[in-house]
C-alpha positions as CSV (number, residue, x, y, z in Angstrom):
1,X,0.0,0.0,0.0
2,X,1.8,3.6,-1.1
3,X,2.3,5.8,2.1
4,X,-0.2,8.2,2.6
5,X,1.3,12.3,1.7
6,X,1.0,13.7,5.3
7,X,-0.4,17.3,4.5
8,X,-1.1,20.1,6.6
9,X,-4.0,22.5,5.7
10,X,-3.4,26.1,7.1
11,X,-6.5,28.3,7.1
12,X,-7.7,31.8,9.0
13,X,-4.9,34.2,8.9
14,X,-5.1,38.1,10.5
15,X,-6.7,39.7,7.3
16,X,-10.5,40.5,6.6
17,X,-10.3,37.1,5.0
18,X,-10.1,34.9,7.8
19,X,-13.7,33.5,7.7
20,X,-13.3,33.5,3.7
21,X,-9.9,31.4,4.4
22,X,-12.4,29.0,6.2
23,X,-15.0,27.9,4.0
24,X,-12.2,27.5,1.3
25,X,-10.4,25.2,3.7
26,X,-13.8,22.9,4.1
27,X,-14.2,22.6,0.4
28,X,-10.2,21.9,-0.5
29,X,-10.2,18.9,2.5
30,X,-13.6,17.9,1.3
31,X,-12.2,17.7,-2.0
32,X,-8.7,15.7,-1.5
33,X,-8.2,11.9,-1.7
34,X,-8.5,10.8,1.9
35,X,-6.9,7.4,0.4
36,X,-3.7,9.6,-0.8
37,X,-3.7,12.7,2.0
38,X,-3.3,11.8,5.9
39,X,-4.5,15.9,6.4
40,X,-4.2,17.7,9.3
41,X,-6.1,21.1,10.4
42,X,-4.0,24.0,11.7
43,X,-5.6,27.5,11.4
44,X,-4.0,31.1,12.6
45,X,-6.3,32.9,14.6
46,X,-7.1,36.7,13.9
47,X,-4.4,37.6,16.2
48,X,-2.3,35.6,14.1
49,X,-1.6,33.1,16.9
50,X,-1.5,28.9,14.9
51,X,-3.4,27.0,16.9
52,X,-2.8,23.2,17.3
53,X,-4.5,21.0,15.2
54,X,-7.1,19.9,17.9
55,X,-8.5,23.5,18.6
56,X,-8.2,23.9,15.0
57,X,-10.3,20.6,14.3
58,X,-12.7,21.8,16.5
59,X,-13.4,24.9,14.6
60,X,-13.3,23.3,11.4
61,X,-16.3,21.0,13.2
62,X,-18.5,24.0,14.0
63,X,-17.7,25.3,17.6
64,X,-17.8,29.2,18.3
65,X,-14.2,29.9,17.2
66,X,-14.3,32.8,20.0
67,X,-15.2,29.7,22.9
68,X,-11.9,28.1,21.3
69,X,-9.7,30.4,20.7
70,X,-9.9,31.8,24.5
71,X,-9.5,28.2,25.7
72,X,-6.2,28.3,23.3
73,X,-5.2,31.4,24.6
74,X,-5.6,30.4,28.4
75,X,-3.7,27.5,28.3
76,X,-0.9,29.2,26.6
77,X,1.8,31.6,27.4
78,X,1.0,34.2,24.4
79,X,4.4,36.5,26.9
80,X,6.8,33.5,24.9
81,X,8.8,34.7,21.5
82,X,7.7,31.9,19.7
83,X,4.0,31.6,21.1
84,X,2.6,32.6,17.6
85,X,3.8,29.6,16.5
86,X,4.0,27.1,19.4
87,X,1.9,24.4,17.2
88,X,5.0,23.9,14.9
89,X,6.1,21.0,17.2
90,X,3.2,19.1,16.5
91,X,4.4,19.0,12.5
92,X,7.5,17.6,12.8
93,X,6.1,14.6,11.0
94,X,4.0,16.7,7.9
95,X,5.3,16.3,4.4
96,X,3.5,19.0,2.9
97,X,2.4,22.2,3.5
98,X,-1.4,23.3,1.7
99,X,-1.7,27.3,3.0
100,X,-5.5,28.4,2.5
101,X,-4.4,31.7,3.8
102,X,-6.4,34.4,1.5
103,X,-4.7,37.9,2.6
104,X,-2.4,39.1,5.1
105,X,0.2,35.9,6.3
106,X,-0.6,33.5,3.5
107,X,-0.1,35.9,0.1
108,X,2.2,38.2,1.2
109,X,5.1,35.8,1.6
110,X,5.1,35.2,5.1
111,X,4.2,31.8,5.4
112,X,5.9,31.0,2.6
113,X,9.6,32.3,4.5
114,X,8.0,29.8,7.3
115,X,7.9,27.0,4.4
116,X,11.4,27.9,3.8
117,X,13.0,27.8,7.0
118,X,11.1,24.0,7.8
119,X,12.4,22.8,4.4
120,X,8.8,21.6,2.9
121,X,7.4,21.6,0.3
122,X,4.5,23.9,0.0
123,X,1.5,24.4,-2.9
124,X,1.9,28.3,-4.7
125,X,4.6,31.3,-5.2
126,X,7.4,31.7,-3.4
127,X,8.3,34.1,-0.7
128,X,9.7,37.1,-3.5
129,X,6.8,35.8,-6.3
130,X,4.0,36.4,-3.1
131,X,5.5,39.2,-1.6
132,X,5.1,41.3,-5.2
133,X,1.9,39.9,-6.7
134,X,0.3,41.5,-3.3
135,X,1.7,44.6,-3.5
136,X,-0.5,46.4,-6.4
137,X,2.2,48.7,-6.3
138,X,5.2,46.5,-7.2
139,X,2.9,44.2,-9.6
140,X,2.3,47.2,-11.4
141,X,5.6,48.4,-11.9
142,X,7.0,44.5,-12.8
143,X,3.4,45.0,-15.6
144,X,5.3,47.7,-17.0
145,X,8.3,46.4,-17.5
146,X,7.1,43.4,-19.1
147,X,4.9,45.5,-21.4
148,X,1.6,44.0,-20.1
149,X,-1.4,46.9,-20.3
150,X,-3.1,48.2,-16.8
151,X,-4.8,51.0,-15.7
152,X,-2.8,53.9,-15.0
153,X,-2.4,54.7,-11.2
154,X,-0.3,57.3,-8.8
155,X,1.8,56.4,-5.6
156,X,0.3,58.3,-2.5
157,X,2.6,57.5,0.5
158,X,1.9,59.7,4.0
159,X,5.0,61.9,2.8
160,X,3.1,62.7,-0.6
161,X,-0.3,62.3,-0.5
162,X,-0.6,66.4,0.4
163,X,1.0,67.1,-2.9
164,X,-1.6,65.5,-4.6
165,X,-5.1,67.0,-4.4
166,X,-8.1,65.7,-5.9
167,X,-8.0,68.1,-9.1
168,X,-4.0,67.4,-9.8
169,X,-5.1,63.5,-9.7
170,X,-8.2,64.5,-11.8
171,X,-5.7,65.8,-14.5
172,X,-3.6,62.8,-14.2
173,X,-6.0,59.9,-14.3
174,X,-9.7,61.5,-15.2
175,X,-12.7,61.8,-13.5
176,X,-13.1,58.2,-12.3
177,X,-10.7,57.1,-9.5
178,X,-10.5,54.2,-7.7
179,X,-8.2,54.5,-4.1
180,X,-6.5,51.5,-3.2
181,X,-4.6,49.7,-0.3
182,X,-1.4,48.1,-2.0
183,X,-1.4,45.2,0.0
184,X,-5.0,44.7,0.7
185,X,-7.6,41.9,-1.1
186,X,-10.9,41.8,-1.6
187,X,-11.9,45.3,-2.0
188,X,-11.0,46.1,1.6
189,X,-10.2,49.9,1.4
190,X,-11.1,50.2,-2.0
191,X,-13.1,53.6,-2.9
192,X,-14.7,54.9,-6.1
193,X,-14.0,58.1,-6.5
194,X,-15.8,61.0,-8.4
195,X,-15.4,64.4,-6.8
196,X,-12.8,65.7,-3.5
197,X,-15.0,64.9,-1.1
198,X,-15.3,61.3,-2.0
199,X,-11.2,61.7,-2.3
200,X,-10.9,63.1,0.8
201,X,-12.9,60.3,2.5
202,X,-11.4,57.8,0.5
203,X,-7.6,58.5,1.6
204,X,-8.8,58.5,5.0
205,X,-9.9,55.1,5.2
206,X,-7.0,53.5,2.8
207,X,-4.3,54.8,4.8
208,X,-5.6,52.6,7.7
209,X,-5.1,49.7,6.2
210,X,-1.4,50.4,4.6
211,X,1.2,53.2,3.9
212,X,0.8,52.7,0.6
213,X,-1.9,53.6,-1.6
214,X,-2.6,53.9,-5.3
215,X,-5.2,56.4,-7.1
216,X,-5.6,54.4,-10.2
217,X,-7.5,55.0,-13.6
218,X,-11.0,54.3,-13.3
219,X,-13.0,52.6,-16.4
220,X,-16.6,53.1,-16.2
221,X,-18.3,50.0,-15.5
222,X,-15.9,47.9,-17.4
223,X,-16.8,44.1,-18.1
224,X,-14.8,41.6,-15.2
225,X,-13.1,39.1,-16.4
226,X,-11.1,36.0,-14.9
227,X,-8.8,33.4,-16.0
228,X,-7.1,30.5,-14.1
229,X,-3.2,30.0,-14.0
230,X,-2.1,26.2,-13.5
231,X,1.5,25.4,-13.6
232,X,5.2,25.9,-12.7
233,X,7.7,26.8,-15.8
234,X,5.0,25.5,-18.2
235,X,1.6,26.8,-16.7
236,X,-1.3,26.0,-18.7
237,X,-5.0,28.7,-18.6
238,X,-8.5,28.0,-18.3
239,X,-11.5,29.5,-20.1
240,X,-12.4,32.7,-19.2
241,X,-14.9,33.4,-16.5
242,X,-17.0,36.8,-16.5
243,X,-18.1,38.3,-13.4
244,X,-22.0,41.0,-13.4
245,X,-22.6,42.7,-10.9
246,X,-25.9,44.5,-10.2
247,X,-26.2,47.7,-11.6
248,X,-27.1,48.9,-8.2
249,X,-23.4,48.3,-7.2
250,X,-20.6,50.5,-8.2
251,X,-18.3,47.6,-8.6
252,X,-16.9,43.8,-7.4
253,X,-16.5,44.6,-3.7
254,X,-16.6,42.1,-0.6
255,X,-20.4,42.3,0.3
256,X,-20.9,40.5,-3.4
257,X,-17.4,38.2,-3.5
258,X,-18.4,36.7,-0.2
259,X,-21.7,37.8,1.8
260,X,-24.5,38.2,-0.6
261,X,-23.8,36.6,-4.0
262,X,-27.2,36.3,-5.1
263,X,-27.6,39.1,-7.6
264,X,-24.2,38.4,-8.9
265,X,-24.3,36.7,-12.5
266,X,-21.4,34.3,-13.2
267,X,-20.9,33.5,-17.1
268,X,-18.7,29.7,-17.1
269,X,-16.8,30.1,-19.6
270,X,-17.8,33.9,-20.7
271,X,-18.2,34.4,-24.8
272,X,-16.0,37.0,-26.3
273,X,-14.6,37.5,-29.5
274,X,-11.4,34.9,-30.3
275,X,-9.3,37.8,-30.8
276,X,-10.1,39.1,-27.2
277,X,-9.8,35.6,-25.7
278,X,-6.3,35.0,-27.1
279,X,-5.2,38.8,-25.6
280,X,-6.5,38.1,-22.4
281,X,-4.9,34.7,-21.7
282,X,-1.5,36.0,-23.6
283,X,-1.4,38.7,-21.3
284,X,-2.1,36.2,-18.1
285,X,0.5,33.9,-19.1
286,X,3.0,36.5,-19.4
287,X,2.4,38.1,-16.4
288,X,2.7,34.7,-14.4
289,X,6.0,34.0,-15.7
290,X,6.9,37.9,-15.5
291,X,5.9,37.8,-11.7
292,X,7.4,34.4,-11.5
293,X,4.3,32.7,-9.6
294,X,4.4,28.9,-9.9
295,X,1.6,26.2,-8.6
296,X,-1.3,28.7,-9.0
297,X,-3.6,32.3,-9.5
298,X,-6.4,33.7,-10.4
299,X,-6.1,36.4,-12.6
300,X,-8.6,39.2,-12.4
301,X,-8.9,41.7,-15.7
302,X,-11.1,44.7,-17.0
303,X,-12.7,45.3,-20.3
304,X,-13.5,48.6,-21.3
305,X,-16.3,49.1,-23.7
306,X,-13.8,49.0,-26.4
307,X,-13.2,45.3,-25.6
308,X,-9.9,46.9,-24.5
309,X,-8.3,44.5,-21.6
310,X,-6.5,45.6,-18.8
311,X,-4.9,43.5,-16.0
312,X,-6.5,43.8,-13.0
313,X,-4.3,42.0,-10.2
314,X,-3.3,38.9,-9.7
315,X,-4.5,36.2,-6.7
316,X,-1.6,33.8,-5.9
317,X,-3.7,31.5,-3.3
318,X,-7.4,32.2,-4.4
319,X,-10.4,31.6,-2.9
320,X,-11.4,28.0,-3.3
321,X,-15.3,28.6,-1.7
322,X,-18.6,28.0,-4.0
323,X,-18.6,31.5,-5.1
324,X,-14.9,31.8,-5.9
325,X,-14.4,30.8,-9.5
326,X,-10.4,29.8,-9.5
327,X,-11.8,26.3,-9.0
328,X,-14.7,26.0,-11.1
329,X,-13.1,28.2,-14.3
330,X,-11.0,24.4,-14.2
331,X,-14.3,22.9,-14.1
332,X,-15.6,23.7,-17.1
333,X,-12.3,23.1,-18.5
334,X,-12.3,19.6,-18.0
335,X,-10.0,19.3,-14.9
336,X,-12.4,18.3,-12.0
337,X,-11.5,19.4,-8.2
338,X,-10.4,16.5,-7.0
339,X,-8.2,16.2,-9.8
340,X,-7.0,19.9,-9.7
341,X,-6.1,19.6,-5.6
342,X,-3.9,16.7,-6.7
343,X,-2.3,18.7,-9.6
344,X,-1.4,21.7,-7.0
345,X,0.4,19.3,-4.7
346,X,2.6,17.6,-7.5
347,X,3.2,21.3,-8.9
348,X,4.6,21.7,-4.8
349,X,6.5,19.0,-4.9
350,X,7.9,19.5,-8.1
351,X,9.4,22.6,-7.3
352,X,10.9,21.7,-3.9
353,X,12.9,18.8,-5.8
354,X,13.9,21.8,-8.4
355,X,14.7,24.1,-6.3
356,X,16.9,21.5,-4.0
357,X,19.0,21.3,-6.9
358,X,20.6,24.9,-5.7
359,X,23.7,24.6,-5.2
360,X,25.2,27.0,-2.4
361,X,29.0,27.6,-1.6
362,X,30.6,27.3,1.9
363,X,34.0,29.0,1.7
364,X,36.1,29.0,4.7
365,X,37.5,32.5,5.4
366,X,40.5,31.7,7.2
367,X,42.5,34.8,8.7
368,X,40.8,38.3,8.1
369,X,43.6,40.3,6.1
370,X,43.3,43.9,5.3
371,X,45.0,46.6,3.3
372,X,46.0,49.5,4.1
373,X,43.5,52.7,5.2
374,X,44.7,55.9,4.1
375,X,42.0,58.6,5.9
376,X,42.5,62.1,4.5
């Protein structure tokens, strides 16, 4: 009988995903081979504490997670260094890594460094590949240089943003501004912006959730699109998937990703013209490889009424719940979800055995010797 993978599924995380985090962990364990993956259940509480896998079980099962997590936090010593991540001793027997972490923690590189220092293998990007797909900021400028169209946008830091008032940024990007959060998901912080009151308002709120924000080039109610990334140094796309939103709603934001989907219209796969198809996965492709993301994404664009595509931003460990449509753009391209979990551990395993091909060179120094210093 072949040994059973011994995977652990991380899920929660410190962002205004965590609960999102969680119903994409019950459908990715629901979905794996229970005759292949031994899993185990660890999830990262809001203050970014990793629970053990038996508190974290009984959350998965349905308990108050606030009952739990206080019972956690009483019988720990949250005063220790290392308290945030006490539970690592109970994974000294785990073979793989599976982070469902949407957000703060899991995209932004951090687990990922964690990954790293274990030495497991892990599904998705890489600590540098995470790190810059979640900063809108540094995906942007990476775009540019690979010559991949998006919106155009302006850098307001807290040492700038007085130099730039709402008619300067008017006369840079047009009368239709969206303010973002660089590092920030799901529309959290995210403002439409028509006038300098709403600009005002808008800066207010994105500053609290990072010190850098972008004003970027608003198109007026462009069409969403979506196309799934699969793959390492070869990655292979899925059909397109469109996104409608009600015209009562200015655009994608949380309360119709994740609350209240009902009046949300999802087209599996979306009809556009073959010339537009070919652009928009051409322009996918190369921004995966540009941004150097292996295992997966979710790559979100905009079509202005032109039939003009712009990227969007790209989602290197995407929502897997039954709204999010990463998993079910594969779907309707013939690869089914059990088959696509397997496909993302293989992709993680493949690039641990690559990348334990690096080679890395331990000179010995010997004795320090130094020239001379002349100081004028």
């Amino acid at each position: 009988m072949t040994k059973k993978l011994r995977v652990a599924l991380l899920f929660g995380g410190n962002s205004s995903e965590h609960d999102v985090s969680k119903r994409s962990a019950h459908n990715i364990y629901d979905a794996m081979d229970k005759d292949k993956y031994d899993v185990s259940l660890f999830m990262f509480t809001k203050d970014g504490i990793l629970l053990s896998n038996e508190y974290s079980q009984r959350i998965f099962d349905g308990e108050a997670e606030a009952d739990v997590v206080k019972e956690a936090y009483d019988n720990m010593d949250l005063d220790r260094p290392l308290a945030p991540i006490m539970a690592l001793n109970e994974m000294e027997g785990i073979d793989f890594f599976y982070p469902v972490i949407h957000g703060n923690l899991g995209e932004d590189g951090t687990v990922q460094g964690l990954f790293k220092l274990l030495n497991k293998p892990y599904i998705g990007s890489n600590i540098a590949a995470s790190a810059m797909s979640f900063d809108k900021d540094l995906t942007k400028k990476i775009l540019n240089e690979a010559g991949i169209r998006n919106t155009p946008y302006v850098l307001l830091t807290p040492e700038n943003k007085d130099e730039y008032s709402w008619e300067q940024i008017e006369e840079k990007l047009g009368n239709l501004v969206f303010i973002k959060p660089a590092k920030q998901g799901s529309s959290v912080g995210i403002h439409r912006v028509t006038n300098a009151e709403e600009y005002s308002a808008a800066l207010e709120d994105a500053f609290k959730y990072d010190f850098k924000v972008l004003a970027e080039k608003g198109l007026d109610r462009p069409q969403e699109v979506e196309i799934s990334i699969l793959g390492n140094e070869q990655p292979i796309a899925s059909k397109l998937g469109a996104v409608r939103v009600p015209d009562s709603d200015a655009f994608y934001d949380y309360e119709n990703k994740f609350v209240d989907a009902s009046g949300v219209v999802f087209d599996l796969p979306v009809k556009l013209p073959d010339y537009l198809t070919e652009e928009i996965t051409d322009m996918a492709l190369k921004a995966y490889k540009a941004l150097d993301m292996k295992g997966l994404s979710r790559i979100d664009f905009l079509v202005d009424s032109n039939n003009v595509p712009y990227l969007s931003e790209p989602n290197t460990l995407p929502g897997f719940t039954n709204i999010s449509l990463y998993p079910q753009m594969w779907e309707v391209s013939g690869i089914s979800y059990p088959d696509l979990i397997d496909r993302l551990i293989k992709l993680g395993l493949d690039e641990y055995e690559r990348n334990s091909k690096i080679k890395y060179d331990f000179r010995e120094l010997g004795t320090e010797r130094v020239g001379k210093k002349n100081y004028n």
